[in-house]
C-alpha positions as CSV (number, residue, x, y, z in Angstrom):
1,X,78.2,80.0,99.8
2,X,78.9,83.4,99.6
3,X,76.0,85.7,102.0
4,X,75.6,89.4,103.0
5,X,78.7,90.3,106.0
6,X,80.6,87.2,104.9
7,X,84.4,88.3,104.7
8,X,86.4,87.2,102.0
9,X,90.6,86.8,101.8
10,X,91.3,88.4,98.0
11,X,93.6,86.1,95.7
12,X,94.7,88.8,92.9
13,X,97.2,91.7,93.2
14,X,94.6,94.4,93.4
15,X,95.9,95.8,96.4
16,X,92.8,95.0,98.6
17,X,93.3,92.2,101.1
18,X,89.9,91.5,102.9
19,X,86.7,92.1,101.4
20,X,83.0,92.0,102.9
21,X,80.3,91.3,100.8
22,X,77.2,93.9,101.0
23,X,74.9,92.6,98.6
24,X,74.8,89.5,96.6
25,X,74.0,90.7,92.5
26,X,74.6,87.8,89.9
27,X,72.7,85.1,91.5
28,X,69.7,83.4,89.5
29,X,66.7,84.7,90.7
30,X,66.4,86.6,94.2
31,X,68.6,84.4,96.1
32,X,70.5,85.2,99.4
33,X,73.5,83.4,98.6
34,X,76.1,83.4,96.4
35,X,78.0,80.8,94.5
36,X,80.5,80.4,92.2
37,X,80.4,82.5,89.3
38,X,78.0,84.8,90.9
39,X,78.9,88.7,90.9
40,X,78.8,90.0,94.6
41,X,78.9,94.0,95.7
42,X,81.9,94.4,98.1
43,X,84.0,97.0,100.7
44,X,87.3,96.7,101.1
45,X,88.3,96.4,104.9
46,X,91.6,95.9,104.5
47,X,94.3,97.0,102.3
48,X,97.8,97.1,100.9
49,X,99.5,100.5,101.6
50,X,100.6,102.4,98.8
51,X,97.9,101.4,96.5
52,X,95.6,102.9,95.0
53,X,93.3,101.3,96.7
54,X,91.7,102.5,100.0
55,X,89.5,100.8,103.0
56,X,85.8,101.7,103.0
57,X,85.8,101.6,98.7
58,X,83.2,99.7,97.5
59,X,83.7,97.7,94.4
């Protein structure tokens, strides 16, 4: 499960390495969690240098 502050290790060659999740969106209903398949709001707090990109970018 997947909550507000949770910090996440990214799997794809985005360029961001660490997420945090601000605010859960996809989830049935008005849940606090989320699961899989769910569609979370996130900052990056931690990056790759030289990408495009940058810590603090929400996505």
């Amino acid at each position: 499960m997947i909550q507000p502050q949770t910090l996440l290790n990214v799997a794809d060659n985005s360029g961001a390495r660490k997420l945090m999740c601000i605010r859960v969106i996809g989830a049935a209903g008005n849940q606090r969690y989320a699961h899989i398949g769910d569609v979370i709001a996130a900052v990056i707090k931690d990056a790759v240098p030289q990408m495009p990109l940058e810590r603090s970018e929400v996505i």
